[in-house]
C-alpha positions in Angstrom: 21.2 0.4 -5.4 22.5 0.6 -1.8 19.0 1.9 0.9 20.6 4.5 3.9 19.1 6.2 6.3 18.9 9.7 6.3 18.8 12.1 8.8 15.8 12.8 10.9 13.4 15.1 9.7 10.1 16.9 11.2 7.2 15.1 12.0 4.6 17.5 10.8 6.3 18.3 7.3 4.9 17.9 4.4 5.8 16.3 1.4 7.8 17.9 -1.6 5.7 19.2 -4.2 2.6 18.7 -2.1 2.7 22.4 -0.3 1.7 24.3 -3.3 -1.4 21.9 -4.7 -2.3 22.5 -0.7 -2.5 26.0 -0.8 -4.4 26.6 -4.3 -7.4 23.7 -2.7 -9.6 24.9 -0.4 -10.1 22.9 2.9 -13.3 21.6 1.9 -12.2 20.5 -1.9 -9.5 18.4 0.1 -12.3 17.0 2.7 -14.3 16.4 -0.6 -11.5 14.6 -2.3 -10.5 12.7 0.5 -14.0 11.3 0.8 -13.6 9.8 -2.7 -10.2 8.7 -2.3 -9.6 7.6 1.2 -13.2 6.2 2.4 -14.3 4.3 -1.0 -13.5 1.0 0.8 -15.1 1.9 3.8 -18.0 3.7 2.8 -19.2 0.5 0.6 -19.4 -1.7 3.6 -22.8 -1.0 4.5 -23.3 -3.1 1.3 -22.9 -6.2 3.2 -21.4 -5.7 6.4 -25.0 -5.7 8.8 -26.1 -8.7 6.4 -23.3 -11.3 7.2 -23.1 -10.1 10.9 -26.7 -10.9 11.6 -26.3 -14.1 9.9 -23.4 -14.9 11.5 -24.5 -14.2 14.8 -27.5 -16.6 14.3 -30.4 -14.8 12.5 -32.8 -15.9 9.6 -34.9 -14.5 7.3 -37.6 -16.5 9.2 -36.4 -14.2 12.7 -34.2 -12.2 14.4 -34.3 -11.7 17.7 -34.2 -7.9 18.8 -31.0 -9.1 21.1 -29.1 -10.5 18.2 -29.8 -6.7 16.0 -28.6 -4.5 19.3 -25.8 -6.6 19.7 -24.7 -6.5 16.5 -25.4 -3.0 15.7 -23.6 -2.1 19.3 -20.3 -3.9 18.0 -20.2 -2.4 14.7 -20.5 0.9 16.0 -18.1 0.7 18.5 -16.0 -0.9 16.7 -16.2 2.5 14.0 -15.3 4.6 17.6 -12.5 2.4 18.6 -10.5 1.2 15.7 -11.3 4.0 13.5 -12.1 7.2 15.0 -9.8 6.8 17.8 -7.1 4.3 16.5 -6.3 6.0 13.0 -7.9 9.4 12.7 -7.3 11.0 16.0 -3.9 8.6 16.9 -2.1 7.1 14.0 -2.6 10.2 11.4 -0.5 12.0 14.0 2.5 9.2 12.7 3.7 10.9 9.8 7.0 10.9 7.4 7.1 14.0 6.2 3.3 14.3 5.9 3.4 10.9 4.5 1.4 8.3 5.5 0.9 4.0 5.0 2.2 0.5 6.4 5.7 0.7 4.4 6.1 4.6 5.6 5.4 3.3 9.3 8.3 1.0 8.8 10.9 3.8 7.7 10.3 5.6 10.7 10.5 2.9 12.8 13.5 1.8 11.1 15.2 5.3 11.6 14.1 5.2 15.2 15.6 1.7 15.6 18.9 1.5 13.2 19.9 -0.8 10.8 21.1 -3.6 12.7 20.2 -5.2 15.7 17.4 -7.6 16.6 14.6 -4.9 16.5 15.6 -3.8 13.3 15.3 -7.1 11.9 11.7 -7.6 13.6 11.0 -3.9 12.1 11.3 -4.9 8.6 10.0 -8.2 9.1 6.9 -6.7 10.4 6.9 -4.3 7.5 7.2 -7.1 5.3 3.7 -8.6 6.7 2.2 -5.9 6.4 3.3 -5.0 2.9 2.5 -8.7 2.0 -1.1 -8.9 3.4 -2.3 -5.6 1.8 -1.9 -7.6 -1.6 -5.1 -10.4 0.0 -7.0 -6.5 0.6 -6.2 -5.3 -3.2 -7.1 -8.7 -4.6 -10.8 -9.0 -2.5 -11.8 -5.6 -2.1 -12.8 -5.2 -6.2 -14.1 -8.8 -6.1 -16.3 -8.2 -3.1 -16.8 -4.7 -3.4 -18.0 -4.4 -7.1 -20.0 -7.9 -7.0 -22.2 -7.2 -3.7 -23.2 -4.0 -5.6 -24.5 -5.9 -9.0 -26.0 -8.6 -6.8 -28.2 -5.4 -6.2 -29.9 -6.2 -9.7 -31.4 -9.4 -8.2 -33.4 -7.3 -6.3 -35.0 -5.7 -8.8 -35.6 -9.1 -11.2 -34.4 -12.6 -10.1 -33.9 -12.6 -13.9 -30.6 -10.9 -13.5 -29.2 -13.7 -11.3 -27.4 -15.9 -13.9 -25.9 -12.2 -15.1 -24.6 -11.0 -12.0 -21.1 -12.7 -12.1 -20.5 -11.9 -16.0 -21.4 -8.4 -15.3 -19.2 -8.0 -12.7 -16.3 -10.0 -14.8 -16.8 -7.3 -17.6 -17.1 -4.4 -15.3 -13.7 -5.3 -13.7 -12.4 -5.9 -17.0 -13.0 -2.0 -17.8 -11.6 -0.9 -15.1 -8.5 -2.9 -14.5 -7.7 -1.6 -18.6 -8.4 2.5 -17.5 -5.3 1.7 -15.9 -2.8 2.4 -18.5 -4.6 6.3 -19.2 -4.4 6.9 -15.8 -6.8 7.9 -13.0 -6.5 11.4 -12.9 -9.7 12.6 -14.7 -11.2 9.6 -13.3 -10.4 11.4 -9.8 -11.5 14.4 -10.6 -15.6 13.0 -10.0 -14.9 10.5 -7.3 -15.0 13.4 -4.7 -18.6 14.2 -5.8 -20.0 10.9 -6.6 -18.7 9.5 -3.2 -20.6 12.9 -1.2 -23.8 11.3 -3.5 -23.2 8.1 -2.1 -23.2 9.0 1.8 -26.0 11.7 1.4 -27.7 8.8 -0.2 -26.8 5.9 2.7 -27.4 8.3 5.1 -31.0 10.0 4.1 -32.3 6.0 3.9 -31.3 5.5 7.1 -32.5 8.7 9.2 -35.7 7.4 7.7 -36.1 4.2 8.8 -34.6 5.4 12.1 -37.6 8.1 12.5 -40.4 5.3 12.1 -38.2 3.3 15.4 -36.4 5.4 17.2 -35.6 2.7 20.0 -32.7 1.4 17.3 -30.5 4.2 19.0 -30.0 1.8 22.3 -27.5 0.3 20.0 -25.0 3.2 21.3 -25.2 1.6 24.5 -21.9 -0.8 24.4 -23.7 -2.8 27.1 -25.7 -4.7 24.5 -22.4 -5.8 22.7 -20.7 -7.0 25.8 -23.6 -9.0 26.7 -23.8 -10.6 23.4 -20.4 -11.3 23.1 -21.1 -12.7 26.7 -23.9 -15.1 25.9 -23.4 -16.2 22.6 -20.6 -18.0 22.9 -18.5 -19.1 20.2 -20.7 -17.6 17.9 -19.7 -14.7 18.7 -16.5 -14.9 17.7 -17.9 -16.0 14.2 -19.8 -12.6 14.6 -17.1 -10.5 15.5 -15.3 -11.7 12.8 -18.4 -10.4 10.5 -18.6 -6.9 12.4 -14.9 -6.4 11.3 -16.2 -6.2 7.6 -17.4 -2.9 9.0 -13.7 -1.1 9.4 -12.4 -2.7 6.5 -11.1 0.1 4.6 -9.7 1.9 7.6 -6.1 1.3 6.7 -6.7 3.6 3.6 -7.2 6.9 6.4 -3.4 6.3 7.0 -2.5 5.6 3.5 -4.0 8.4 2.0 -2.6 10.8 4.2 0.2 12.3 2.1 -2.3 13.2 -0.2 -4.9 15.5 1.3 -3.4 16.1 5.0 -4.6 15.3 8.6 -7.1 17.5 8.8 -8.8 17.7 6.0 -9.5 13.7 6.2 -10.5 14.1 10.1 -12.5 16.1 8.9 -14.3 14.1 6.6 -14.6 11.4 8.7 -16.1 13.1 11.6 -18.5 15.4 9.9 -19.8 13.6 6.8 -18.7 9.6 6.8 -19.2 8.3 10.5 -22.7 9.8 10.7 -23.6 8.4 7.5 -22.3 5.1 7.7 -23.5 5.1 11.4 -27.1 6.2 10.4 -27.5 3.6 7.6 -26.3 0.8 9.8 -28.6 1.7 12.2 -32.0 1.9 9.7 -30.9 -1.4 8.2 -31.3 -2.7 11.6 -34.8 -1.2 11.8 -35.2 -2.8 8.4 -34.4 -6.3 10.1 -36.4 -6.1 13.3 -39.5 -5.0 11.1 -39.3 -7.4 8.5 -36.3 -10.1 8.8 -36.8 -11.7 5.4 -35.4 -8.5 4.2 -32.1 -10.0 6.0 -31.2 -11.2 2.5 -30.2 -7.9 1.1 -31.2 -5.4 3.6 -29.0 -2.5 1.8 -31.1 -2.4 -1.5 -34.1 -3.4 0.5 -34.2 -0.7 2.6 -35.3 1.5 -0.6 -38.1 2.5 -2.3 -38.7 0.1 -5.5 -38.6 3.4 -7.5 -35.1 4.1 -6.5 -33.7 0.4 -6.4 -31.8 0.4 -10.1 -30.6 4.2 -9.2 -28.9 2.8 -6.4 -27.6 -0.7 -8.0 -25.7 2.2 -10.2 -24.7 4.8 -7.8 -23.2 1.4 -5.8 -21.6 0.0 -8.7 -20.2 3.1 -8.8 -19.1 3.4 -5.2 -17.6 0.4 -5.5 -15.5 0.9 -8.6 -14.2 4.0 -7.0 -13.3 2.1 -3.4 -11.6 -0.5 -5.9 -10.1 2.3 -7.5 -8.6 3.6 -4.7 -6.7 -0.3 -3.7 -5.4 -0.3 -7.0 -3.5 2.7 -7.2 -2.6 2.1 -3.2 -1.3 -1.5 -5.0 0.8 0.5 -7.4 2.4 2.9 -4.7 2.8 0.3 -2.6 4.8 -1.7 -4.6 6.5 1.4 -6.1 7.5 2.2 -2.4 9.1 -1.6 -1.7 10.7 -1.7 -4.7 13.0 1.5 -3.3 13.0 -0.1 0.1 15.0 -2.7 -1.2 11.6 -5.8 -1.2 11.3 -6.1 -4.9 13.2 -6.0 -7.5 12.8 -3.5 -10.4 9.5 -3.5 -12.4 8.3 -0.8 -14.8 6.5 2.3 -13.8 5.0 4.8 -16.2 4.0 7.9 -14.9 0.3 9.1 -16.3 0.3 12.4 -15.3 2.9 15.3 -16.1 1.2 17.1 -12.9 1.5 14.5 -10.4 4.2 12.6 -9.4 2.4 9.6 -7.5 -0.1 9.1 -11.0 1.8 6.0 -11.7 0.5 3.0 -13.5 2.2 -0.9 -13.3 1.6 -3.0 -16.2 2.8 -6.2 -14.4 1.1 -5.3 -11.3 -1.6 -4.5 -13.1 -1.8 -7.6 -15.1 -1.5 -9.9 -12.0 -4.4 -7.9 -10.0 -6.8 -8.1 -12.7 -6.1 -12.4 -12.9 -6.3 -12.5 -9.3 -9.6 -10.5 -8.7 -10.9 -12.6 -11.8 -10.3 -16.0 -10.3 -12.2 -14.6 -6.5 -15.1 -13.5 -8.5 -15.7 -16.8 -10.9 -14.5 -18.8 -7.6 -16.7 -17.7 -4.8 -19.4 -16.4 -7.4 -21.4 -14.3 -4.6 -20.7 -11.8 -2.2 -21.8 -13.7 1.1 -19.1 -16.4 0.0 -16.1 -13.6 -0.9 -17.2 -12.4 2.6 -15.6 -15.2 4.2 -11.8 -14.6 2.8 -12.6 -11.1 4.1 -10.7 -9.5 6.9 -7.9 -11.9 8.2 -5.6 -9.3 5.6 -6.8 -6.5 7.2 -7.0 -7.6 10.6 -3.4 -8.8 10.2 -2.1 -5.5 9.1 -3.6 -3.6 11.9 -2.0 -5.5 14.4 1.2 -5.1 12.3 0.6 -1.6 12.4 -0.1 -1.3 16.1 3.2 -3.0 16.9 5.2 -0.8 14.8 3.2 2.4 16.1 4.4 1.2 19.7 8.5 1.4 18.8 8.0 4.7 16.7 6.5 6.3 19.9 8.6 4.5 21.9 11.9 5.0 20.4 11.4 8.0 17.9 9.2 10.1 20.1 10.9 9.6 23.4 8.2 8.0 25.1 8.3 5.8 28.0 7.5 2.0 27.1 4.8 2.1 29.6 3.4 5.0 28.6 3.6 3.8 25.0 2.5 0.7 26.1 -0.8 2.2 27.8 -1.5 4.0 24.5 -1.3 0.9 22.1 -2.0 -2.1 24.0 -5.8 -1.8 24.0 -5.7 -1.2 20.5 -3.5 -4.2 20.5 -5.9 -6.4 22.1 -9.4 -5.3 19.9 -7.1 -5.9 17.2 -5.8 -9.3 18.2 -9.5 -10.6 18.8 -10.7 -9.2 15.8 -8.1 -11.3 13.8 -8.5 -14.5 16.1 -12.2 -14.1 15.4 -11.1 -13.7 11.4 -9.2 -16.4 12.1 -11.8 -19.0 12.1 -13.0 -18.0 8.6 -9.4 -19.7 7.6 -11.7 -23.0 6.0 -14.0 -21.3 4.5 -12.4 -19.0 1.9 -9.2 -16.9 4.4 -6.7 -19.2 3.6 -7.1 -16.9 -0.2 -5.4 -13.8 1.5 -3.0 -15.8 4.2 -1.7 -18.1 1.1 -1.3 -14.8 -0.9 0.5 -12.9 1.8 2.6 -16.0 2.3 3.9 -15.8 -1.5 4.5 -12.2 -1.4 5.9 -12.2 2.1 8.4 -15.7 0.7 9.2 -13.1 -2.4 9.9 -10.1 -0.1 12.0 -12.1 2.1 14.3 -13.5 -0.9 14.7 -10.6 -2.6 16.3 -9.2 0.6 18.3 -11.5 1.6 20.0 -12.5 -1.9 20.4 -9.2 -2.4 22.4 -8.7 0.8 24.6 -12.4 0.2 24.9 -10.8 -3.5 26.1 -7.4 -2.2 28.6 -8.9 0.3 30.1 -11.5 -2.2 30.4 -9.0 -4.8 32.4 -6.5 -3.1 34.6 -9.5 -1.2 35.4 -9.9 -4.8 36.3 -6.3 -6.0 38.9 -3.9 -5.6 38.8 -0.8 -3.5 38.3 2.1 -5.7 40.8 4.7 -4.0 43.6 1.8 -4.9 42.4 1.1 -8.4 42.7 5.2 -8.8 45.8 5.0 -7.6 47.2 3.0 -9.5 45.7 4.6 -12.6 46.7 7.8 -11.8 50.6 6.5 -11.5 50.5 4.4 -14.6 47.8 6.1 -16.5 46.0 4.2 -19.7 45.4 6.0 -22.8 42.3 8.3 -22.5 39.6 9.1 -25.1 37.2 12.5 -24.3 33.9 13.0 -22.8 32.8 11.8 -19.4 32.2 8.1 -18.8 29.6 7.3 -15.4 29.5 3.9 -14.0 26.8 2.6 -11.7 27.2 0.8 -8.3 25.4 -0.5 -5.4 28.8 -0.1 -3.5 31.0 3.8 -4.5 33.9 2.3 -1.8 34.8 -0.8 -4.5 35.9 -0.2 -8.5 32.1 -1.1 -10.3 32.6 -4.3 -12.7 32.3 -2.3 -15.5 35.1 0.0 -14.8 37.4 -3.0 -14.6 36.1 -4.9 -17.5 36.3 -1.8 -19.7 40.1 -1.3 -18.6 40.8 -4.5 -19.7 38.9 -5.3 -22.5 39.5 -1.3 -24.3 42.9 -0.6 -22.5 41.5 3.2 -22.3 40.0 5.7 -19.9 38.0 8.2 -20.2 39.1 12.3 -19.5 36.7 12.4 -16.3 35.3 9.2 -14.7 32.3 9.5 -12.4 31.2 6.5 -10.0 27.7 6.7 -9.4 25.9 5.2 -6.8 22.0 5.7 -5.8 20.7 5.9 -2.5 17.2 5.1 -0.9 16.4 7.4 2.4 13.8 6.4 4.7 12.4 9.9 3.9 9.3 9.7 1.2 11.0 12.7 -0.7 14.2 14.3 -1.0 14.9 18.1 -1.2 16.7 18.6 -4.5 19.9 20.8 -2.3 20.1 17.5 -0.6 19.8 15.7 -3.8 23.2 15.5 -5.0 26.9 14.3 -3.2 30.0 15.1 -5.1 33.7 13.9 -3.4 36.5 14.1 -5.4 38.3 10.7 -6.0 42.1 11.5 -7.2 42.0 14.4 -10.1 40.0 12.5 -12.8 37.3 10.7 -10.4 34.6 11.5 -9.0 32.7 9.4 -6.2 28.7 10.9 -6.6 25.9 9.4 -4.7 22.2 10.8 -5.7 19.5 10.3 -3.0 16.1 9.4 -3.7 13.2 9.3 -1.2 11.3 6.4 -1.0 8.2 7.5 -2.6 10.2 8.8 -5.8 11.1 7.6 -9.2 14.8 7.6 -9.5 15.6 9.9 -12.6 19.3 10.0 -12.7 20.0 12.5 -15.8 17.3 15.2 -14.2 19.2 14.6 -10.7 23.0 14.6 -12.3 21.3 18.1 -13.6 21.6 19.5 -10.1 25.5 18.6 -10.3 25.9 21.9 -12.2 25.8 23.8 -9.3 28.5 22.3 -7.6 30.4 22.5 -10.1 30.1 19.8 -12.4 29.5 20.8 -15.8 27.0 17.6 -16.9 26.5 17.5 -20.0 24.4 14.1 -21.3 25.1 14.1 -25.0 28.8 14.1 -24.0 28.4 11.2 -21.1 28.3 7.4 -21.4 26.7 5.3 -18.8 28.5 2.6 -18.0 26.2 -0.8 -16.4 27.0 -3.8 -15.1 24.5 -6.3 -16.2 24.9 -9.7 -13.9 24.1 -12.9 -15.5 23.4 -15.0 -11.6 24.3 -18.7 -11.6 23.6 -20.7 -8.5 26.3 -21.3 -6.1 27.3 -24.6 -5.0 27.5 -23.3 -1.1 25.6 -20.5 -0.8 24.1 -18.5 2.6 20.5 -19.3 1.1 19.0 -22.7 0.6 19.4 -24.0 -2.8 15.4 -23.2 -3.4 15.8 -19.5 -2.9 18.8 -19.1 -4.7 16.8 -20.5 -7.7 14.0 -18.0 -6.7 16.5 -15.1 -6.3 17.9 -15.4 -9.7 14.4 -16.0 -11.1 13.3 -13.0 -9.4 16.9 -11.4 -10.7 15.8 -12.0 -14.0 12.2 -10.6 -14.1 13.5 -7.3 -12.9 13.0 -4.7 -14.8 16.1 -2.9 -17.1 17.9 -0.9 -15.0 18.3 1.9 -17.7 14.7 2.4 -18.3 13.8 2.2 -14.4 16.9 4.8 -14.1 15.3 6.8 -17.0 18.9 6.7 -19.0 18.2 7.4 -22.6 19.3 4.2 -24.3 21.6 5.8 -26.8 23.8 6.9 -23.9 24.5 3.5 -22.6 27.4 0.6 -22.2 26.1 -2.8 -21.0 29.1 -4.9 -19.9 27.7 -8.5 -19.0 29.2 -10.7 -16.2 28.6 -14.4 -14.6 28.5 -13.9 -10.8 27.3 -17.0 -8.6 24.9 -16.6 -6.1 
């Protein structure tokens, strides 16, 4: 259905239904949420972030140099203050839609800032098709990586466990990927506590290795990463690419933020998730310096032996709620382009009466789990999934960056320069963390660039056949106050009840209208031409809802809007129709569907390939009347052959 943009609306809203939840939560039971939902990625790093750094920058087991641990330690932490702190919690969180938050949400307001046409538009939604695409290589490695560096925790304890660490993990993701289909919401309901567990825990570790060398605090001084990046070389920008493991995650703080607020996720962050991944960093680098053979695994190391197999499974845990967290973002995500217009129609069931956004995506589901499979049997160890890590997520935040520079530019009145002198720097950290990610391409980062590539190529068709399929349709139709004219003048026979017919296009007579005249030579008493509408808004207000004009005296032209972050449901919507006076009534209405049967076109405005993709693509999408929610009883399929 046709995508519009709607009218402007306040940057500090909040979303529909969300206002109420807010007000029964307390602050702190939304800062404790949030610090399940939003920093699971994040908050697992310290699993193996500090290990692959060191190593990349040049340490052994047999020695690290004190230089090397500052240095290292000094980059991660500033890297925590820059790109997170100040980039996303203090900056972008500030960005909303309506309270909502995300890369695809980032492109509606920068589309309603920039129009519809024009050569910025079409470098808007390209951009937001990037970033869409590359979130897919983050959902694929963050379960692989996330859940396997926390078994590898059981080697540790008993090299016995090392030919199990891989099946474990197989069978472990297995689980979860099949919770799916119950839905997460009782799931939820403990990540908020076991995620508070987890950073007391990281953090109590780490104040005491910091108390036995205090000196580990010089790492604050940003000195001691300039001068490593200085005199290291190229190695340095292997080990920048290492540090970024650090604010992988950081995207989620943008994400997440229709769901909890600004503040209650600033909060978080500030008070209880910086200091604790900051004070476990900095006693793994104690760790190091003391003993550097512990450079292996110096997250489990760092404990007691006592409390080593409670922590493999207050990890494994961690790390099944971070990958949590990227599925249902994957689900959402995908729910959200599909309404932009990036994907064609796939089925979402809704597990939760309560909740609008518990949704749960067989297909999507289905091609996650095979793809966080094939990392784990693939790269079979954490330190080798480490290397395919961050080029997505680097990529995406200088995506978002770019995209944050026209909303303030063009949607908050800035100046360029002064929107310029906000976002550049954050431009340029970003750029060298992904030029430093960059050079991982060889050795496992070509998994999330060839990914993004697919989805981005799949995006990209889906868009642009449906745009040569919208304009070559309605070159082909008739306009719909002439076909009502004509009607109304020579009028068929009519039967009773109310007949609706779907379009993409309420100005042109819908196929089925005109294959129904000719085929049943009747009409209907009242005819209703329906046509859905995606805003750039996540939700729409339900007096907004519904558009009735009067087409002649026995047609009516309505157009339903959806927001962008809502599941169309046409019969609940035509509901609303009653109070502007049109009695609905579904047991007494037929819906009326045009299903296309797409045939490639001998000369077509797409190259023969992605026509053949298009109508693939056509043809996987999901049945209009069950993504619609139209009870099947109630509707008229009318196939046609249109060429593409």
């Amino acid at each position: 259905m046709a995508n519009s943009v709607s009218a402007p609306a306040g940057r500090d809203g909040l979303i529909a239904g969300s206002g109420e939840a807010r007000s029964h939560a307390g602050f702190w039971g939304l800062v404790l949420g949030s610090m399940g939902v939003v920093y699971g990625d994040i908050g697992t790093s310290p699993l193996y972030a500090l290990r692959e750094s060191v190593l990349a920058a040049g340490g052994t087991a047999d020695g690290v140099g004190r230089d090397i641990v500052l240095g290292v330690l000094s980059l991660m932490l500033w890297a925590l203050i820059i790109i997170v702190t100040l980039k996303y919690v203090l900056i972008l969180l500030r960005a909303d839609n309506n309270g909502e938050g995300g890369t695809l949400t980032l492109m509606a307001l920068a589309s309603r800032a920039v129009g519809r046409t024009g050569k910025i538009a079409g470098a808007v939604a390209l951009l937001g098709i990037i970033s869409a695409a590359l979130f897919y290589g983050d959902a694929l490695i963050t379960p692989a990586l996330s859940v396997l560096s926390a078994v590898e925790g059981l080697k540790i304890a008993t090299p016995a466990f090392d030919p199990y660490v891989v099946p474990i993990t197989v069978v472990i993701l297995v689980g979860l990927f099949a919770m799916q289909r119950r839905g997460t919401a009782k799931v939820g309901a403990l990540f908020g506590p076991i995620t508070s567990i987890w950073f007391v825990a990281i953090a109590s570790i780490g104040i005491w290795h910091i108390v036995s060398d205090q000196s580990i605090l010089l790492a604050f001084d940003p000195l001691y990463g300039i001068e490593f990046l200085i005199h290291h070389g190229v190695v340095s920008l292997y080990t920048l690419g290492a540090v970024f493991l650090t604010v992988t995650g950081a995207e989620a703080l943008y994400a997440d933020l229709g769901h909890f607020g600004r503040k209650p996720i600033q909060a978080a962050w500030l008070v209880f998730v910086l200091p604790s991944l900051t004070a476990n960093y900095l006693g793994q680098g104690v760790l190091v310096l003391a003993n550097p053979s512990t450079i292996d695994n110096p997250f489990f190391l760092a404990y007691p032996s006592w409390a080593l197999i409670p922590m493999v499974v207050l990890a494994t845990a961690a790390t099944v709620i971070a990958s949590q967290a990227v599925i249902t973002g994957a689900y959402s995500l995908t729910s959200q382009a599909i309404q932009l217009g990036l994907l064609p129609r796939l089925e979402v069931r809704h597990t939760s009466e309560q909740l609008a956004g518990q949704i749960y995506m067989p297909r999507v589901n289905a091609l996650l789990l095979i793809g966080v499979l094939a990392l784990v049997v693939f790269f079979r160890s954490s330190s080798a999934m480490a290397s395919a890590y961050g080029i997505a997520v680097s990529g995406t935040m200088v995506v978002t960056g770019m995209m944050a520079f026209v909303v303030f530019w063009r949607m908050w009145g800035w100046l360029p320069i002064a929107a310029g002198a906000l976002m550049v720097p954050f431009l340029i950290v970003d750029v060298t963390f992904l030029s430093a990610n960059m050079l991982k391409v060889l050795e496992g980062g070509w998994v999330p660039l060839a990914l993004g590539g697919l989805v981005m190529l799949v995006m990209y068709t889906w868009r642009r056949g449906s745009r040569v399929l919208f304009a070559k349709t309605r070159r082909l139709e008739t306009p719909l106050d002439d076909l009502v004219r004509i009607l109304e003048k020579k009028p068929p026979q009519r039967v009773p009840g109310t007949a609706v017919f779907l379009t993409s296009d309420p100005k042109s007579a819908p196929t089925a209208l005109l294959h129904s005249l000719k085929h049943y030579k009747v009409l209907h008493e009242k005819n209703v031409i329906l046509s859905v509408e995606t805003t750039h808004t996540p939700r729409v207000d339900s007096e907004k809802r519904v558009r009735i004009e009067p087409v002649g005296s026995t047609f009516l032209r309505v157009l339903l809007r959806f927001g962008y972050m809502e599941t169309p449901n046409i019969p609940r919507a035509l509901a609303i129709a009653r109070k502007l006076g049109w009695q609905f009534d579904i047991m007494s209405t037929s819906f009326f569907l045009s299903r296309r049967s797409l045939r490639p076109a001998t000369h077509s405005g797409m190259p023969q390939w992605q026509d053949r993709l298009f109508i693939t693509l056509a043809r996987s999408a999901n049945d209009a009347t069950d993504y619609f929610q139209i009870p099947t009883d109630r509707v008229v399929e009318v196939g046609t052959q249109v060429t593409v």
